[in-house]
N, C-alpha and C positions, 0 to 999 in steps of 0.2 A: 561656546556655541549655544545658540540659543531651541528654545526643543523646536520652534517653527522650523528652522533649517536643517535638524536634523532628523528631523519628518521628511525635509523634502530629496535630500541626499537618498532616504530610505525610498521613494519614489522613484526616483532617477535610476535606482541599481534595479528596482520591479521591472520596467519600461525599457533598461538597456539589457536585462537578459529576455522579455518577451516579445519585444522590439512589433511590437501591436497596442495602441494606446487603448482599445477596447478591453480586449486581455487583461492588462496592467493597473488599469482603472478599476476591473470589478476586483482585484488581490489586493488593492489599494483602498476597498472602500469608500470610493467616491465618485463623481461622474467624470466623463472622459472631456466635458467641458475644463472643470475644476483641475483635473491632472495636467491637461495640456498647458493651462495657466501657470501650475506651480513650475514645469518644466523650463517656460519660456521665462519666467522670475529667476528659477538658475542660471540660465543661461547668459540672463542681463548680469548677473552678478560674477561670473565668472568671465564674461565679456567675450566667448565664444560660442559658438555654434557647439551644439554636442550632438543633435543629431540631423540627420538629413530626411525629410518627410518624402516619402514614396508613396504610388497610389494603391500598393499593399500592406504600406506598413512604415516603418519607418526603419532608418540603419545608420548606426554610430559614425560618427565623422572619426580622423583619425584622434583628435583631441578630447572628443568623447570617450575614446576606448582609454586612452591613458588617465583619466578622469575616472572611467568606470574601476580601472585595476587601482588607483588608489585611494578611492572611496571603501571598496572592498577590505583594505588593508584598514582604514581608519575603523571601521566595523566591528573587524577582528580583533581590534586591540582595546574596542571599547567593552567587547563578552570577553575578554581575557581580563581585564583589569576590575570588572563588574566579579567573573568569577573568583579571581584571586581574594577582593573586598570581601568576598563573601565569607568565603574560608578564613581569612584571616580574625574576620568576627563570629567567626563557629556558626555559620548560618547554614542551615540547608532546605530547601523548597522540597519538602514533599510531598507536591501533587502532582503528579503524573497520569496525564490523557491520554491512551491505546486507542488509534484507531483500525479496526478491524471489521471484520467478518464472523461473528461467531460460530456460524454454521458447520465454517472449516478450519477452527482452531481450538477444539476442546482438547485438544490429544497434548498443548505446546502451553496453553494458559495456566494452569495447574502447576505444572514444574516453574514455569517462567514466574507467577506472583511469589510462589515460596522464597524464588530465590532474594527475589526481589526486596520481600520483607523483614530476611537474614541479614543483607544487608544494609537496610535502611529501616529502621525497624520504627513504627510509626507512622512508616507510610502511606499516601493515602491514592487510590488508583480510584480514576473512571476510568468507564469503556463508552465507547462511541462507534455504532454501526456508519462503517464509510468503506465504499468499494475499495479495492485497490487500485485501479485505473484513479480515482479522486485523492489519493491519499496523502502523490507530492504537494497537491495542489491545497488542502488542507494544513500542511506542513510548515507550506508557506505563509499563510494567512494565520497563520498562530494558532489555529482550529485544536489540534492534537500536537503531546508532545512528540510520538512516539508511530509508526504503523506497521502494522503486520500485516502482507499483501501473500497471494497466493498464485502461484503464475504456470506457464510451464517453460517460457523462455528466461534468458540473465537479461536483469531492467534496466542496464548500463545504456544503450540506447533510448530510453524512454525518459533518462532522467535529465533536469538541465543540469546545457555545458559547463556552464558556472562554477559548476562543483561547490552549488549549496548545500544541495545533499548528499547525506551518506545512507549507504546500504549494506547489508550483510547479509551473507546465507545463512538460517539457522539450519535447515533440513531441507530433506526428500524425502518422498511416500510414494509407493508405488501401489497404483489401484488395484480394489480386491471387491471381492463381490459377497455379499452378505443374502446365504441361502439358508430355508429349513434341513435340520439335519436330516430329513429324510426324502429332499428333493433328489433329482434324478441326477443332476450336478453333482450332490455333495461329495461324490467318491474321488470327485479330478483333484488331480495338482495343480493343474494349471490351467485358463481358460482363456482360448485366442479371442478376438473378435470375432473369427466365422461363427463359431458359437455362443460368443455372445448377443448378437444382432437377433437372432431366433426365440431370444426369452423374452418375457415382458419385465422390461425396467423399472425400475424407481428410484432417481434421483434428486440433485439438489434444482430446484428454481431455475429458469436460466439469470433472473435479475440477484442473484445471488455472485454469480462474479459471469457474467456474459464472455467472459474472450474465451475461457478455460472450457464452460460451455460448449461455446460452436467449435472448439477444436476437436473434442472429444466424439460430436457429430459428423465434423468433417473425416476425421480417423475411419469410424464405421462405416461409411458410404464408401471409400475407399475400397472396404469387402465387395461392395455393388446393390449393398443393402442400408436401409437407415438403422437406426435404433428403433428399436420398439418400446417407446417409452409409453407406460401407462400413469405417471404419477409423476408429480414435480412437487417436493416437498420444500417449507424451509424450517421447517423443526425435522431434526435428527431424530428424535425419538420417533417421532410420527413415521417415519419411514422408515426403521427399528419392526416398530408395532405390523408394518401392512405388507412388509417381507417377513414376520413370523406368525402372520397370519395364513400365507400361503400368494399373496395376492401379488407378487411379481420379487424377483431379487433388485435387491439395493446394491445398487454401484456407488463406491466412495473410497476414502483412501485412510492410510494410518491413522491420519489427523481427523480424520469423523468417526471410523468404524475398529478402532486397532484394539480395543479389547474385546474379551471373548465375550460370545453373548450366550448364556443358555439354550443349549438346544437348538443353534443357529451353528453356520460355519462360512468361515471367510476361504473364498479362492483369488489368489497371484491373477489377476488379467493380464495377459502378456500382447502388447501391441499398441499400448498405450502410454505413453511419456511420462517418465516420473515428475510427482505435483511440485513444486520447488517453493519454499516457503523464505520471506525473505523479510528482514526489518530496515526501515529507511528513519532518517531522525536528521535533524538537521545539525549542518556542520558549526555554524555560528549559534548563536545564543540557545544551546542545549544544555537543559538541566542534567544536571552530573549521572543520574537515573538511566536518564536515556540512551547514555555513550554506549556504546558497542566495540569499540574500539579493542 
């Protein structure tokens, strides 16, 4: 098989799980003129129809879809047969790309590179700031090997049907509030939203992960009141420093706030959904690093 056709087989699987040639076209790197060509060049070659053009989009013919599941299969056996080669010649890629959020994963990165480099030892890690809502979509396009997203719902709806990728729960965090030990809070166990709506806040950005954001807004208004937010940080320390300055408490979870801070103290918010912290990595051509399995 020559790499032009096996460029365009890798096309055809973009376009039959986004089944939008604009979509498919920008994950494919090329214009949606150029993809629709390579499409119709399969199609003369296999001498059927695969797909059926709609004025939404387009949608698999029944022969496309059988074409699509065994195109899939020839995929798999060519990362299976690639990683078996590899192994067999003692090879291992250790570069591995994390796409993430730092903001909200000091608490998981630390444990996670150690272990990482126990057992790969030589390894070499980037990191790459990419939302979690971007993150399958990066995944796809070879961006990153690996991503760690931050949510408060399970992303099994949000991911494609395909089942390219895979995901995993590492954790939950349940939000806590970072006060001066000598504020008027510090004595609680526990602190609902009615009282927390009445403080002045400080937390993260909303362009820091926006859905986690507006939900934690939408929660308080529920009380009948908004947040009273005074500060939108995206350094952790910064918002550390201006909660033990006195100048409002920081709202944040394990994953930002879980050690103890001198002369500060964390309280349980109770009313708010625990943060779910989750890794996606893809199911074909994943470097051994990245499996989660």
């Amino acid at each position: 098989m020559r790499t032009g056709e096996l460029r365009r087989y890798h096309y055809f699987l973009i376009l039959a799980r986004e089944l939008h040639f604009g979509r498919a076209a920008q994950l494919c790197f090329i214009t949606q003129p150029a993809l629709s060509q390579q499409i119709a060049r399969l199609e003369e070659e296999v001498g059927v129809r695969l797909f059926t053009r709609e004025p939404g989009g387009v949608a698999l013919t029944a022969a496309g879809a059988v074409f699509r599941d065994g195109v899939q299969q020839v995929f798999q056996l060519l990362e299976q047969t690639t990683r078996g080669t590899r192994e067999a010649g003692h090879f291992q890629d250790l570069r591995l790309s994390i796409g993430l959020r730092e903001y909200g994963n000091g608490a998981l990165l630390p444990v996670a590179l150690a272990r990482l480099q126990a057992l790969y030892p030589g390894i070499r890690l980037s990191t790459r700031e990419v939302d979690t809502e971007a993150q399958v979509g990066a995944l796809q396009r070879g961006q990153i090997d690996v991503g760690l997203g931050l949510m408060f719902e399970e992303p099994e709806g949000t991911l494609p049907a395909d089942g390219s990728i895979s995901t995993r729960r590492l954790m939950a965090s349940r939000w806590r509030l970072l006060v001066r030990g000598d504020h008027p809070l510090a004595g609680l166990e526990v602190i609902d939203l009615e009282t927390l709506v009445r403080q002045p806040i400080i937390m993260f950005a909303r362009d820091i992960n926006p859905s986690v954001y507006d939900a934690i807004q939408a929660s308080c208004r529920r009380t009948g009141k908004a947040a009273n937010i005074v500060y939108e940080t995206v350094q952790v320390h910064a918002g550390m420093q201006l909660a033990r300055e006195g100048l409002g408490c920081m709202l944040g979870t394990g994953y930002v706030i879980g050690e103890a801070v001198h002369g500060m103290k964390t309280i349980p918010v109770s009313g708010l959904a625990p943060l779910l912290m989750y890794a996606f990595w893809r199911r074909l051509w994943c470097k051994p690093a990245a499996r989660l399995e």
